[in-house]
N, C-alpha and C positions, 0 to 999 in steps of 0.2 A: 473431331474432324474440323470443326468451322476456327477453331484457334488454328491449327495448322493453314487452312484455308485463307483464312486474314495476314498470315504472318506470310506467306510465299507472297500473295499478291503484296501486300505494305512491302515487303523486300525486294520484288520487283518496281515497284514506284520511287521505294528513298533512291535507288541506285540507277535508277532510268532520267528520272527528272536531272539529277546532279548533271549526268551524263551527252542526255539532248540537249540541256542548255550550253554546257561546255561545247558540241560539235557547232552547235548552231554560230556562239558568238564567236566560233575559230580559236578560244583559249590556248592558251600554250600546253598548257599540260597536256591537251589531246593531241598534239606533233607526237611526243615520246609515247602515246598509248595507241593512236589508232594509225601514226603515218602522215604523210601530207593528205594535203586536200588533192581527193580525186573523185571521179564517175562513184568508185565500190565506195567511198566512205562516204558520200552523201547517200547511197542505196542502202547501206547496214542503218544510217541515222534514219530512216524510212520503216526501215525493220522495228528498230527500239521505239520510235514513236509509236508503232502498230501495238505492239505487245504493252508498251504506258499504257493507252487507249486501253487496248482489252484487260486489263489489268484492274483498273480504276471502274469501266463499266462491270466487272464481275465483282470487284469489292463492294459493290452497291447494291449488284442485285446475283449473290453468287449460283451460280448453277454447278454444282460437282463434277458432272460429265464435261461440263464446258471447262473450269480450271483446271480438270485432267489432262484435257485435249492441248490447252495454253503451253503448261508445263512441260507434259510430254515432247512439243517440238521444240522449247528452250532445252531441256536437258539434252535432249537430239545435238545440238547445233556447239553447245556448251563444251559435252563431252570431245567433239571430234576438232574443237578450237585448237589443242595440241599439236595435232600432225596439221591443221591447215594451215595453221604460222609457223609451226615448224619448231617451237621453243614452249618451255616451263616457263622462261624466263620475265616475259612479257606479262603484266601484271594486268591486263583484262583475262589473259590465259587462266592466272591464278585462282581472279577470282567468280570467273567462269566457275571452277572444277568445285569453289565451294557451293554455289549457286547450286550448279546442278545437284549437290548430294543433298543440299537441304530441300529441294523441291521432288526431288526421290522420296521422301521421305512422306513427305504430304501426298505426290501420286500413290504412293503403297498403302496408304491409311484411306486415302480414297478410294480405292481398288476393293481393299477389305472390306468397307462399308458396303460398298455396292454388292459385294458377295452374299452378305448378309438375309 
């Protein structure tokens, strides 16, 4: 369970940090992924900085219920990316859908533990 545990969160940090830096210094690459700069796109780069944070403090000092809970609402938000953009096609959609399946994977293994 704590390999699972380290690899959801380290896979939310390699692909957050990349990601905040990019909104933050206005990159080009984030035009074609997130849209121009608006109100929502500073508000979701608020999101991703939150979940970095809780990401980084529970890889330090993990609590199971508490990465359950993290997860839980990323896969929540991850999952339902398709119909809110409206497209496959958009490659944060993409790699939303792997995202979510790999942190499925860790919430059900965590699930199971706590069963136990």
């Amino acid at each position: 369970m704590r390999a699972l545990i380290v690899a959801s969160l380290g896979l939310n940090i390699a692909v957050l940090v990349p990601v905040c830096f990019g909104l933050i210094t206005r990159a080009g690459w984030t035009l074609a992924a997130y849209g121009p700069e608006t109100p929502a796109r500073g508000i979701l780069l608020s999101v991703y900085l939150a979940i970095l944070v809780g990401s980084a403090g529970l890889l330090l000092k993990p609590v199971p219920a508490m990465v359950a809970a993290l997860l839980l609402v990323q896969i929540a938000y991850k999952l339902t990316t398709p119909f809110t953009v409206g497209t496959l096609a958009n490659p944060v959609v993409m790699s939303n859908l792997a995202i979510a399946a790999f942190h499925t994977v860790t919430v059900a293994v965590i699930l199971k533990s706590a069963g136990q």
